[in-house]
Structure formats: C-alpha cells, structure tokens
N, CA and C atoms as a LAMMPS dump frame, in Angstrom:
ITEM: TIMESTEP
0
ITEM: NUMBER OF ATOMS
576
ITEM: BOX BOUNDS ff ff ff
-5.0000000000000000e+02 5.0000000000000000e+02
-5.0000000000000000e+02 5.0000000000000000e+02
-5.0000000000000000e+02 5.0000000000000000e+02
ITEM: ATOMS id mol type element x y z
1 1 1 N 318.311 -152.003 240.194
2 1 2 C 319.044 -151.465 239.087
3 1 3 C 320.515 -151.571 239.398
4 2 1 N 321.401 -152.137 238.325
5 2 2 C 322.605 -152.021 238.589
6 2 3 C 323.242 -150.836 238.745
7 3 1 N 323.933 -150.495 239.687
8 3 2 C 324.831 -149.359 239.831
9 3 3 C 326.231 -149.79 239.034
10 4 1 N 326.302 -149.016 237.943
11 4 2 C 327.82 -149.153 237.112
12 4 3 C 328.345 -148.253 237.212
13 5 1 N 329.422 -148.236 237.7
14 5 2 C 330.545 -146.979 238.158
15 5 3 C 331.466 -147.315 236.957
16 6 1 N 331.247 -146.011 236.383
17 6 2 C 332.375 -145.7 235.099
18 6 3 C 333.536 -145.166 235.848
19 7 1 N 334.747 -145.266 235.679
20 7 2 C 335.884 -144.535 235.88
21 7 3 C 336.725 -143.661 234.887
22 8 1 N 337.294 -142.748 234.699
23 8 2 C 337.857 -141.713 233.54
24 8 3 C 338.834 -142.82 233.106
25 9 1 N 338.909 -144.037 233.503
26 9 2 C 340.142 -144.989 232.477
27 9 3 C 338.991 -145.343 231.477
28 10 1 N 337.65 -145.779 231.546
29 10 2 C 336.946 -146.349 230.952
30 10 3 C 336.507 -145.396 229.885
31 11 1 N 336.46 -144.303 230.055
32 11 2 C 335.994 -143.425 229.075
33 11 3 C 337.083 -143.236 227.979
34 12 1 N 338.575 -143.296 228.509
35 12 2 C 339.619 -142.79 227.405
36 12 3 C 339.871 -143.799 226.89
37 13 1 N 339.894 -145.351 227.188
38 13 2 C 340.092 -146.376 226.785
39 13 3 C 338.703 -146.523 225.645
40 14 1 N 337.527 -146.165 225.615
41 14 2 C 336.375 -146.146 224.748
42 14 3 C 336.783 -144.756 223.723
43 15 1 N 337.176 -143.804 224.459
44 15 2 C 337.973 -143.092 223.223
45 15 3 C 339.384 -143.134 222.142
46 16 1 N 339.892 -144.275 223.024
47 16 2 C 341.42 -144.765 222.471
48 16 3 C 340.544 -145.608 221.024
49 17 1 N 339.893 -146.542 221.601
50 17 2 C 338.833 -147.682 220.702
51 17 3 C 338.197 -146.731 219.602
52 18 1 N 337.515 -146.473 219.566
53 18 2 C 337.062 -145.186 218.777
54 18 3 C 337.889 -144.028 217.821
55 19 1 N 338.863 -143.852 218.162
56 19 2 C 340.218 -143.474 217.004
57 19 3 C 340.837 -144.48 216.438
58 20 1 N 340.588 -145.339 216.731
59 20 2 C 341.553 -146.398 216.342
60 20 3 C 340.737 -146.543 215.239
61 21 1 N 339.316 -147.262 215.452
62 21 2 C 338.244 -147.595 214.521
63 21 3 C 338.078 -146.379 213.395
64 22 1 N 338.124 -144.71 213.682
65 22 2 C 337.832 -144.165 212.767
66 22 3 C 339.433 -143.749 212.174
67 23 1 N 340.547 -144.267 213.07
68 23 2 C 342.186 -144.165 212.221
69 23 3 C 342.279 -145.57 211.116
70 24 1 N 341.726 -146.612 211.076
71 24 2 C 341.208 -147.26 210.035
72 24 3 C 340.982 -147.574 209.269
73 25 1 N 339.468 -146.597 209.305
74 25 2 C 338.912 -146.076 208.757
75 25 3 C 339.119 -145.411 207.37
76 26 1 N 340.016 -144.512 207.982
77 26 2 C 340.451 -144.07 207.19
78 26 3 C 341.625 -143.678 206.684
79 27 1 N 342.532 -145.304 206.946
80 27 2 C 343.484 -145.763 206.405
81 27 3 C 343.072 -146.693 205.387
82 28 1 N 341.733 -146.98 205.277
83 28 2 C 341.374 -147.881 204.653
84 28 3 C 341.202 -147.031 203.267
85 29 1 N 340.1 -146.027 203.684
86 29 2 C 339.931 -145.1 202.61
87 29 3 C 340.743 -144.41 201.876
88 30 1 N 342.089 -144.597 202.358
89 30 2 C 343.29 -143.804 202.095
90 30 3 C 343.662 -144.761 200.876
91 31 1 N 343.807 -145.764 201.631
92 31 2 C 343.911 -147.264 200.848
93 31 3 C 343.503 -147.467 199.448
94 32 1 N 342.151 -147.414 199.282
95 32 2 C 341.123 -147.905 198.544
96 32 3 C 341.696 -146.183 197.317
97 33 1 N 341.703 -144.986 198.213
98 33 2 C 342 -143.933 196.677
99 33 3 C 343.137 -144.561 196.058
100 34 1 N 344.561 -144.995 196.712
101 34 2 C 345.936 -145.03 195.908
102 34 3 C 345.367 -146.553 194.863
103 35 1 N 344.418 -147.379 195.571
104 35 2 C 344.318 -148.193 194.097
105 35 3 C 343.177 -147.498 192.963
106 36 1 N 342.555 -146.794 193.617
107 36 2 C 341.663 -146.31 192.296
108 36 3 C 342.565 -145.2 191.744
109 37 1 N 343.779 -144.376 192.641
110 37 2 C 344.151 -143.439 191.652
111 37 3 C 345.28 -144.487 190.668
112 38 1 N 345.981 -145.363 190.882
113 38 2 C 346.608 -146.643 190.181
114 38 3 C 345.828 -147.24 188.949
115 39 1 N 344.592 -147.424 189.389
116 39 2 C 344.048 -148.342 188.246
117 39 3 C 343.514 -147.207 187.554
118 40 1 N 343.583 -145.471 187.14
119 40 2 C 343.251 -144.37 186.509
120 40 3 C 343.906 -144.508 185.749
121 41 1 N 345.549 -144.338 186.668
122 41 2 C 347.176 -144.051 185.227
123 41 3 C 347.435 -145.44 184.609
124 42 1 N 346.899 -146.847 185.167
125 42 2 C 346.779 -147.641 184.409
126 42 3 C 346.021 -147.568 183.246
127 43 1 N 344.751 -147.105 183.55
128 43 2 C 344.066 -147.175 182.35
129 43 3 C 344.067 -145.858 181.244
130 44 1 N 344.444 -144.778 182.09
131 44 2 C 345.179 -143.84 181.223
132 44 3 C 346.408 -144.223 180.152
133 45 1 N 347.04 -145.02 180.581
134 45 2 C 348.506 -145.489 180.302
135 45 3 C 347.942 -146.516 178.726
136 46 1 N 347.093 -147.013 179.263
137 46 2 C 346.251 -148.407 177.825
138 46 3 C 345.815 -147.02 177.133
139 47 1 N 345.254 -146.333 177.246
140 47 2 C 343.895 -145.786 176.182
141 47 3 C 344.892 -144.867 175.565
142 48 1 N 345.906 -144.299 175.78
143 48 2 C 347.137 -143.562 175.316
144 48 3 C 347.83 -144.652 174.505
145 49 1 N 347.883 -146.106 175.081
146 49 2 C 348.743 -146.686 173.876
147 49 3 C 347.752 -147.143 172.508
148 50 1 N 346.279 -147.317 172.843
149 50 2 C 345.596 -147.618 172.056
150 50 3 C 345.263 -146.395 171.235
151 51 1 N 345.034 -145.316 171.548
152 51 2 C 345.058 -144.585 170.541
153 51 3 C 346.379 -143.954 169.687
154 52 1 N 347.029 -145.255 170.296
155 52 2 C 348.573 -144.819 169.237
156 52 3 C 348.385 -145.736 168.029
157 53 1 N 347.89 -146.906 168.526
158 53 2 C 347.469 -147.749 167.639
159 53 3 C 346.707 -147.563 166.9
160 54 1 N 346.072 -147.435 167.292
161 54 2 C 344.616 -147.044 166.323
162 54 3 C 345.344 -145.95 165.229
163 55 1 N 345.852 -144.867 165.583
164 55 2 C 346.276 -144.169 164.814
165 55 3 C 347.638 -144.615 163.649
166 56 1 N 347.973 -145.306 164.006
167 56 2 C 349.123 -146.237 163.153
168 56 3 C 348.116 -147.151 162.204
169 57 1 N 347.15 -147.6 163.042
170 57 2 C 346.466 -148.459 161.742
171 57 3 C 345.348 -147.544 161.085
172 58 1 N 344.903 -146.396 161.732
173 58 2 C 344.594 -145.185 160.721
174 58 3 C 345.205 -145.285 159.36
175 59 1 N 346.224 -144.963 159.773
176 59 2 C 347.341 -144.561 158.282
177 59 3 C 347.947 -145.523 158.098
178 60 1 N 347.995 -146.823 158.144
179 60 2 C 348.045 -147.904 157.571
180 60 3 C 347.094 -148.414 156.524
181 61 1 N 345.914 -147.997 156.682
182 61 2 C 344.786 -149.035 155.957
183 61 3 C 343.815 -148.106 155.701
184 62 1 N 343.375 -146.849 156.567
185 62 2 C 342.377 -145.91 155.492
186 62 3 C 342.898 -145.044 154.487
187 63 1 N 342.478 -144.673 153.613
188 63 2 C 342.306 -143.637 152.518
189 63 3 C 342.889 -142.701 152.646
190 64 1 N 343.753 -141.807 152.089
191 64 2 C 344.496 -140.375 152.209
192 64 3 C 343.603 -139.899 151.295
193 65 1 N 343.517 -138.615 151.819
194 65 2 C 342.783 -137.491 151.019
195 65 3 C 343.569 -135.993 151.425
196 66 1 N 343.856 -135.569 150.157
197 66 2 C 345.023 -134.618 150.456
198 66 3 C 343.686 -133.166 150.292
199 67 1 N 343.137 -132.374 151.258
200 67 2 C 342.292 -131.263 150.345
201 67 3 C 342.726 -130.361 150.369
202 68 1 N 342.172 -129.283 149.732
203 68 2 C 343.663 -128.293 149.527
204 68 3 C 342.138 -126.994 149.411
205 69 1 N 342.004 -126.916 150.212
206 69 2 C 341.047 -125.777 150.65
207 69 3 C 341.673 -124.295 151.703
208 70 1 N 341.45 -123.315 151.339
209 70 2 C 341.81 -122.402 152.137
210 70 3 C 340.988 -121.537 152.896
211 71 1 N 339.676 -121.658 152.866
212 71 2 C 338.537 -122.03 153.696
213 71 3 C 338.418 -122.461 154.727
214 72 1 N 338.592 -121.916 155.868
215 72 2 C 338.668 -122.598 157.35
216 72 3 C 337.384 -123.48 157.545
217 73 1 N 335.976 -122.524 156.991
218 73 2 C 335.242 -123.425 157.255
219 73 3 C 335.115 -124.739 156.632
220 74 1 N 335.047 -123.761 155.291
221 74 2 C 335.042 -125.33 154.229
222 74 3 C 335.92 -126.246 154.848
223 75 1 N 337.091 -126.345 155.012
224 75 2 C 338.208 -127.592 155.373
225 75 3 C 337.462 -128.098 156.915
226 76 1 N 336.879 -127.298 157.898
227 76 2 C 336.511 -127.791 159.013
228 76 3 C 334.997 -129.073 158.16
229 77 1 N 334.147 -128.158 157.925
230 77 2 C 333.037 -129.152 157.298
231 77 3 C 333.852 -130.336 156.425
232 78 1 N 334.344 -130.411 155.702
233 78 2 C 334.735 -131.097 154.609
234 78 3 C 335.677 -132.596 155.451
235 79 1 N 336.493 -132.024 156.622
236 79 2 C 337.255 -133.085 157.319
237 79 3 C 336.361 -133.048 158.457
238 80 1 N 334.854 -132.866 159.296
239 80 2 C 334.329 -133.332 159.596
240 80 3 C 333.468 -134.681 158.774
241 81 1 N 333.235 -134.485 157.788
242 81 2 C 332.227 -135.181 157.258
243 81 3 C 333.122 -136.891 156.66
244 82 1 N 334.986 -136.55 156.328
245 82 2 C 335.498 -137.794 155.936
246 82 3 C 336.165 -138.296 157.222
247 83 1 N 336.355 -137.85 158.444
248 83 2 C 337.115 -137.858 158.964
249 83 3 C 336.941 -139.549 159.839
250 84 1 N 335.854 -139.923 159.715
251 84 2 C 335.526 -141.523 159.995
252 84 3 C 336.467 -142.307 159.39
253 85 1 N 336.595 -142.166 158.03
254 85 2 C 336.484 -143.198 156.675
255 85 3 C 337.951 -143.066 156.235
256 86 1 N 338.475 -141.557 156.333
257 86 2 C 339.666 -141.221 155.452
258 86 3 C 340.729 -140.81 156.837
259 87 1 N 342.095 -140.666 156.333
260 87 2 C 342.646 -139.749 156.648
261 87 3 C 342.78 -138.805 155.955
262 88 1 N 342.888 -137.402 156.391
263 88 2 C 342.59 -136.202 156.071
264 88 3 C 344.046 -135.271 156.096
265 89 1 N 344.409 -134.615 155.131
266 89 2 C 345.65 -134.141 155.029
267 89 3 C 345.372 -132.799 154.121
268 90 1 N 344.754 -131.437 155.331
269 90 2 C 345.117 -130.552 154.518
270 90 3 C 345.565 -129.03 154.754
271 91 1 N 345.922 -128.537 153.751
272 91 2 C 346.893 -127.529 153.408
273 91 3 C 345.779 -126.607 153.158
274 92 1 N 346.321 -125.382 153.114
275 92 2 C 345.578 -123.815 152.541
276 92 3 C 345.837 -123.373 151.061
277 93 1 N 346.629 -123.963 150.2
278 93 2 C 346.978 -123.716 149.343
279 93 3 C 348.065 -124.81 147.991
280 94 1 N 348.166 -124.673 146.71
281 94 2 C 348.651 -125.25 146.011
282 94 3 C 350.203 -125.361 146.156
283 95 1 N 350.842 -124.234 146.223
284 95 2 C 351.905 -124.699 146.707
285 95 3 C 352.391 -125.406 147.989
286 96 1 N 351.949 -125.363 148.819
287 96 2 C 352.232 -126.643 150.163
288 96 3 C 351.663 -127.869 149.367
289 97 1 N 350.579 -128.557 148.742
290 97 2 C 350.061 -129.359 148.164
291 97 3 C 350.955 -129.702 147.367
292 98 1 N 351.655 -129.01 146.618
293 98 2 C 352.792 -129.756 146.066
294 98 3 C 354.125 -130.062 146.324
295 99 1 N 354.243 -129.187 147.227
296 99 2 C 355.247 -129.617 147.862
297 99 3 C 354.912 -131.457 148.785
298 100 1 N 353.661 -131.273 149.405
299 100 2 C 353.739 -132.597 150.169
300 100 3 C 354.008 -133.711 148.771
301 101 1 N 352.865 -133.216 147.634
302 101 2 C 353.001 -133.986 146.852
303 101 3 C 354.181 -134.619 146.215
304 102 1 N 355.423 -133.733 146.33
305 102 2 C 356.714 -134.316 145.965
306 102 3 C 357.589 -135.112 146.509
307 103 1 N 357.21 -134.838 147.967
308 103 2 C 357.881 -135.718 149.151
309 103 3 C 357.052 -136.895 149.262
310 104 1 N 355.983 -137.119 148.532
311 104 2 C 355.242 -138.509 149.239
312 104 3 C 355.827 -139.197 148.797
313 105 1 N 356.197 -140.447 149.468
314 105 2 C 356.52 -141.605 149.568
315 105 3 C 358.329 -141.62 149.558
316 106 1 N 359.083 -140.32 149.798
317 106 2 C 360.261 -140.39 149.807
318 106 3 C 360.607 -140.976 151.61
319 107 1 N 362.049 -140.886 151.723
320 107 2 C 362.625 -141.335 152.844
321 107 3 C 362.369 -139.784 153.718
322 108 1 N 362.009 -139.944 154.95
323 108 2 C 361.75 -139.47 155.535
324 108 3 C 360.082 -138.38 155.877
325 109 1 N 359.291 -138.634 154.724
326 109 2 C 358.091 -138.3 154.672
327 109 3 C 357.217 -139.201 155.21
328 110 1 N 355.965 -138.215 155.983
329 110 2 C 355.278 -139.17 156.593
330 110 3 C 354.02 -139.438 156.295
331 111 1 N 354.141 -139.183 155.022
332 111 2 C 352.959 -139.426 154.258
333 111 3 C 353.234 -140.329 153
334 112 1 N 353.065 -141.576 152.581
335 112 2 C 353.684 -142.049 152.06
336 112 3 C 352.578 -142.583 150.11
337 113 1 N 351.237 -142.153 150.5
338 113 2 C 350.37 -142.274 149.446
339 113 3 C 349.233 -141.77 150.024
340 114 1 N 348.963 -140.822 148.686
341 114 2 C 347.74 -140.153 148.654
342 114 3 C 346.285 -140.796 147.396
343 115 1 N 345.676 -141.037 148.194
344 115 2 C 344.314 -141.67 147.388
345 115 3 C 343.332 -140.549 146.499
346 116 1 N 343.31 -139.428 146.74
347 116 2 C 342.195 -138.862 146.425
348 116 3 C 342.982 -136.842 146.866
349 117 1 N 342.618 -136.272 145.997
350 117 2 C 343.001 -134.81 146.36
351 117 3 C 341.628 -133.952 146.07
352 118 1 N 341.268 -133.824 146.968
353 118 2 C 339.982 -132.741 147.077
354 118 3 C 340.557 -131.208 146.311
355 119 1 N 339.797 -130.186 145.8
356 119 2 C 341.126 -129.517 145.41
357 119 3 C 339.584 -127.957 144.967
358 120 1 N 340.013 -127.047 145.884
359 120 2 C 339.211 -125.531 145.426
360 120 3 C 340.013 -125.171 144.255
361 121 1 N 338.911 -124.251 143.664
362 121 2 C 339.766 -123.323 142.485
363 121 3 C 340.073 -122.336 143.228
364 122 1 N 340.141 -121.651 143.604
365 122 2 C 340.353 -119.843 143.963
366 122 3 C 341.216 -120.521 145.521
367 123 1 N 342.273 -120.538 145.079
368 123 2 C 343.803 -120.45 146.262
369 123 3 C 344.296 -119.418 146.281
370 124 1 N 345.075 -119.068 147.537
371 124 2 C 346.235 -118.003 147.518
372 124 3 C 347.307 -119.113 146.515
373 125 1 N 348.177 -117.931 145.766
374 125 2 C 349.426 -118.156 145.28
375 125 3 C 349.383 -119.393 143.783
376 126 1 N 348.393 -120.346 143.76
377 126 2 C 348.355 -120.975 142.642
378 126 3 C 347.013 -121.575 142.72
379 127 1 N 346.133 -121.588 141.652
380 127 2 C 344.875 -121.844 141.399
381 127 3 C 344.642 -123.531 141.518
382 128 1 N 343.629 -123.644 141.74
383 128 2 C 343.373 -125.293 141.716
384 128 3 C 343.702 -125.587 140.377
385 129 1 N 343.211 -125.143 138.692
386 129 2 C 343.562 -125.602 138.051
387 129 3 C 344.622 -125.539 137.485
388 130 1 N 345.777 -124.421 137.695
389 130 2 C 347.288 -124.914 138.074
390 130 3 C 347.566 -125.998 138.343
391 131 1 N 347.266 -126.505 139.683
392 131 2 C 347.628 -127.564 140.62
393 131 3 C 347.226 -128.507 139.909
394 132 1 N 346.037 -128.573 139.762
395 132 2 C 345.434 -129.803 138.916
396 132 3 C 346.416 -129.949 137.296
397 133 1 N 346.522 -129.025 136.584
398 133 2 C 347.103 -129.53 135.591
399 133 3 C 348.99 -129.935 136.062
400 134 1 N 349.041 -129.184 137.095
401 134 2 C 350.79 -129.296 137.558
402 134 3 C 350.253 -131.188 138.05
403 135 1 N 349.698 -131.056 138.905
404 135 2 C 349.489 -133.048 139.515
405 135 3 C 349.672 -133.523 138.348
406 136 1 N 348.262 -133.761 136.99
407 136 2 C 348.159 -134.671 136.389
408 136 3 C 349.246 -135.022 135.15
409 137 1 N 349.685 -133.629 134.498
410 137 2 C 350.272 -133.82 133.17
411 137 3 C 351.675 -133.648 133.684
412 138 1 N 352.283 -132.641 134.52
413 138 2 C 353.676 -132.263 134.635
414 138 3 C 354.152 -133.446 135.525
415 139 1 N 353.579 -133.725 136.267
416 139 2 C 354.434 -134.521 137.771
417 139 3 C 353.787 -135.827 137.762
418 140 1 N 352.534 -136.327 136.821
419 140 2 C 351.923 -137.334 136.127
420 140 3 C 351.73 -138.312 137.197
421 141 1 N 351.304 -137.845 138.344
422 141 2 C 350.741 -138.709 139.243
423 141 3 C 349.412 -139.755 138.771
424 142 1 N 348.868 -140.354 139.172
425 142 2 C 347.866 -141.181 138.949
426 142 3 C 346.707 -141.357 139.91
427 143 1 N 346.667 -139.689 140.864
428 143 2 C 346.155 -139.267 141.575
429 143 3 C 344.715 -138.823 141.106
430 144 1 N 343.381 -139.746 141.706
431 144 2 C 341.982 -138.944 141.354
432 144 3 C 342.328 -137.873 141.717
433 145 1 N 341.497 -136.464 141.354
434 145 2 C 341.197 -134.906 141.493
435 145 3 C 339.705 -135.2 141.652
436 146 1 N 339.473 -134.55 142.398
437 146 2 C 337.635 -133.815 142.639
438 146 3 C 338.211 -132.308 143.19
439 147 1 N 337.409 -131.366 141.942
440 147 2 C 337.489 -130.491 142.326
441 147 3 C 335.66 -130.022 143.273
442 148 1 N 336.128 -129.417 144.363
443 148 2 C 335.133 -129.12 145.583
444 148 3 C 335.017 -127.578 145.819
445 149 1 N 334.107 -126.676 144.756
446 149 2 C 334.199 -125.535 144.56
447 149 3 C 332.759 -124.903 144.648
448 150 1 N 332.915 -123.415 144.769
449 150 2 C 331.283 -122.621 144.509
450 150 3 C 330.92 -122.273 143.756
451 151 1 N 332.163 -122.465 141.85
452 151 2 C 331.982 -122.275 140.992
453 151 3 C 331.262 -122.916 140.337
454 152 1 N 330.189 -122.67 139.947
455 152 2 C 328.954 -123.963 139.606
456 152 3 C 328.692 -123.446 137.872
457 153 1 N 329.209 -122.982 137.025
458 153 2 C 328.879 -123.04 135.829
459 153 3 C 329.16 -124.167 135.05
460 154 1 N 329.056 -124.337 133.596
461 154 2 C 329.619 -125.485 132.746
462 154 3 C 330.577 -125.284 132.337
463 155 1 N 330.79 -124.064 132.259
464 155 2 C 332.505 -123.391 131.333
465 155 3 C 333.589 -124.012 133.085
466 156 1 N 332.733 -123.565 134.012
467 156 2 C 333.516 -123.964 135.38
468 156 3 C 334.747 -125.415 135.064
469 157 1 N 333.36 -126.59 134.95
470 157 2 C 333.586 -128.074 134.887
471 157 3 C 333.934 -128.45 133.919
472 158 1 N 333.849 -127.698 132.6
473 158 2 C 334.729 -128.107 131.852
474 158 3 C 335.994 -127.748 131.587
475 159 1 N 336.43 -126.292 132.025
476 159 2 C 337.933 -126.075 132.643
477 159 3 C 339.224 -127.052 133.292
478 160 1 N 337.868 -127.584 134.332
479 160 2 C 338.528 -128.108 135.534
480 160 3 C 338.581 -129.883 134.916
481 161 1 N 337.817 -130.263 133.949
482 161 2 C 337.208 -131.452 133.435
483 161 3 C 338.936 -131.031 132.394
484 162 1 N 339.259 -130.392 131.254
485 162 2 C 340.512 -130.068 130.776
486 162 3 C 341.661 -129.775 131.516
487 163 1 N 341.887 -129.594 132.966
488 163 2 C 342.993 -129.653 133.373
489 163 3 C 343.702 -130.616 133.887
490 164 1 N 342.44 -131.658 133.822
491 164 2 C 342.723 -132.845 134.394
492 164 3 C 341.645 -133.879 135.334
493 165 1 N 340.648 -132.852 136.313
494 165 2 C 340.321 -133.093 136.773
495 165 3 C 338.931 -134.481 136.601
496 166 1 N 339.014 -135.636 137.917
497 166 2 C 338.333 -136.803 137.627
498 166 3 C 337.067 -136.408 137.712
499 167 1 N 336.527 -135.677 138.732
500 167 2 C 334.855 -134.924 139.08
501 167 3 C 334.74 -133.766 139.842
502 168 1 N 333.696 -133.709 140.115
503 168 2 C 333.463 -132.271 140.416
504 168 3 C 332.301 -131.775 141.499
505 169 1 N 332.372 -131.409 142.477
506 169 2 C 331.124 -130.959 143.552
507 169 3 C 331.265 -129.657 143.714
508 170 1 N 329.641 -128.936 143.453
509 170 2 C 329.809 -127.664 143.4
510 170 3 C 329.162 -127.778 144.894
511 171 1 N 329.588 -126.609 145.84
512 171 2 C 329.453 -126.276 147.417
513 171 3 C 328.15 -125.297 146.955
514 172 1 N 327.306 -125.374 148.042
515 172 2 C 327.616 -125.962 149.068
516 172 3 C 326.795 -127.102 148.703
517 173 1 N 327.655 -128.734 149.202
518 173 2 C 327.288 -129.738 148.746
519 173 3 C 326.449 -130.769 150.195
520 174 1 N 325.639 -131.903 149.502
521 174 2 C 325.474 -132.802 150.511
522 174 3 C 326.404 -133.341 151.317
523 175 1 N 325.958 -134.058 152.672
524 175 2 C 327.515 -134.668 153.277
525 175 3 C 327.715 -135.93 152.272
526 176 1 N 326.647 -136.558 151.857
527 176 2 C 326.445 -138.045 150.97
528 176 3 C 327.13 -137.663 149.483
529 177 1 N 326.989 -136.323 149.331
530 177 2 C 327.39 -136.535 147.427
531 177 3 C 329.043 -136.388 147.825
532 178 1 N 329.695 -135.619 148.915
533 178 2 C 331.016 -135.574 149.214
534 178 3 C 331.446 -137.333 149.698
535 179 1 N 330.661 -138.174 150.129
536 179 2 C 331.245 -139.095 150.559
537 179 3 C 331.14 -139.938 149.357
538 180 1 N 330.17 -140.492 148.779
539 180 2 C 330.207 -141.166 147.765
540 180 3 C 331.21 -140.755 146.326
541 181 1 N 330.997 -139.72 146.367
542 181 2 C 332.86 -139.17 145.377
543 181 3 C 333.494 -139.537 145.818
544 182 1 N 334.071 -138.994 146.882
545 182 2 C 335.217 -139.333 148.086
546 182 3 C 335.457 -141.001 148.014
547 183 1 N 334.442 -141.954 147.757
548 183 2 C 334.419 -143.304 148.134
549 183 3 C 334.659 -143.995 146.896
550 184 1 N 334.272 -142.991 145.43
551 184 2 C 334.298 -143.718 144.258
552 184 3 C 335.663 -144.197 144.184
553 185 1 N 336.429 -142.982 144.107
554 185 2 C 337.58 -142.047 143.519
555 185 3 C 338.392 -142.804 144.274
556 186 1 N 338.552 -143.079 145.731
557 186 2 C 339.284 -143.703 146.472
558 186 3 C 339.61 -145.286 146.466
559 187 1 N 338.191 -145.776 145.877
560 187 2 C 338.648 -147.418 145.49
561 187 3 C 338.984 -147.335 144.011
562 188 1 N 339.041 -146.526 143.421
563 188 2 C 339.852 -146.703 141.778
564 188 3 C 341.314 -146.532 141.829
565 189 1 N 341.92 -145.764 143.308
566 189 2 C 342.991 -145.209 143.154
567 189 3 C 343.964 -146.33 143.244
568 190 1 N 345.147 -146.264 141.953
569 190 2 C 346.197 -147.563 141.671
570 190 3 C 346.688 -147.482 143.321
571 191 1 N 346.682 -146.557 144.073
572 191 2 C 347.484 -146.565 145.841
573 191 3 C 346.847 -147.413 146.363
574 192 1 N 345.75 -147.89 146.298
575 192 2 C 345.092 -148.333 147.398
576 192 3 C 345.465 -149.76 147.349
C-alpha cells in the first residue's frame, strides 16, 4: 500500500482550490441574476410601451361610449361587459355628461368623439330625459341615446322614445342585448 504523506500545505492549497471553485460559483450566479434582473426592466420597459400603444390605438379606432350611470354597480357591470369592444367614458351624472359633451372635440379635450351615450333616468341633479332632450334638440348632436334603466313600463319608453331617445334596455339586462344595442347604435353613428 502506498504510504501518502499529506502535509498542512496540501490541505490549504485543496482548500484555496475549493473557494475559488465555489467564489465562481458564485460569481457566476451573481452573473447570471444581473442579466435576468436586465432582461425583467427590459421587458418591463416593452410591455409599458406597448400598453401605451395599445391604448392610443384604443382611442384611435374603438367606439366611445359615454354612460352616464350613477350606479356604482350598474357602471362596474355595464363597463365590464363593453370594455373589450368600446372605450368607456363614464360620469355619475347629467351634468358632467354635458359638460364632457361640450368640450368634445375642442382644443385641448381628450375626448374627441363620442359614438353612443348609454344614459339612466333617475340622476343626481338632472334626469336622463333632461339630458337626453338637452343632447338631441338643444345642443343637436347626432349622438345615438340608449336609455339603460329599471324603469320598464310603456309610458317609461315612450317618454324616453319623445325626448329623443334611439332605444331602450330595461335592467336588469342580458350581457348580449347590451352588446348588440351597444353594436347597432355604434356602427350608425355619423362619428365613426
């Protein structure tokens, strides 16, 4: 049997070797995070500019729908269900609604055409069919109306049918009968 005489140089020199390999190690690993944390804020950096884009060609090329609900839920359901298809623009009430409505398409508004105005009867401060007769006859937009209400009588729709209004969904409605209105109303509109 060979007799191998280790000496204490041989052992620290196998421990020098051995830090080195696991200093490396994990310089390597050190390494390998700064490009994966790099290629993160890179790709953080794209998906931030793309959803700028996307959102510019949002409101470039889909549908405005102004709704004018003061209904948290209603407006949550109502801009869940268009929120694919349309852009969605809404207010709690008739007076903000007309106000946007007066600024659209001026210099410095950033809303520049509205396709379609979803529109409750029972608002704080001015009624849908206020609003509706203030849109169609006073300020003579060429704006569809759907009124989107819980008032479900005939005296209701024909009120709202005399103030102006193009149609009518009584709540609580399908997601399909809101989209297919929503879809009529929006390719008739002279904006589009």
């Amino acid at each position: 049997m060979d007799n191998i005489n280790h000496n204490a140089g041989d052992a620290e020199t196998i421990k020098e070797v051995e830090a080195n390999v696991i200093s490396r190690d994990k310089d390597n690993e050190n390494a390998l995070i700064k490009i994966l944390q790099n290629e993160i804020s890179s790709l953080k950096a794209i998906n931030a500019s793309l959803q700028i884009r996307l959102h510019n060609l949002r409101k470039k090329f889909l549908p405005n729908v102004l709704l004018v609900e003061d209904d948290i839920d209603a407006s949550t359901i109502i801009k869940e269900c268009l929120s694919d298809d349309y852009n969605v623009t809404n207010v709690g009430n008739g007076i903000e609604a007309l106000n946007i409505l007066r600024k659209m398409g001026k210099a410095g508004s950033s809303i520049k055409r509205m396709d379609v105005i979803l529109l409750d009867v029972k608002l704080p401060g001015m009624s849908g069919y206020d609003l509706c007769r203030e849109v169609k006859k006073n300020m003579k937009l060429n704006i569809p109306i759907i009124f989107c209400t819980i008032n479900n009588t005939k005296k209701d729709v024909i009120r709202a049918i005399s103030c102006g209004a193009d149609d009518y969904i009584i709540k609580p409605f399908r997601e399909i009968t809101l989209l297919e209105k929503t879809g009529k109303w929006a390719k008739v509109s002279p904006h589009c």
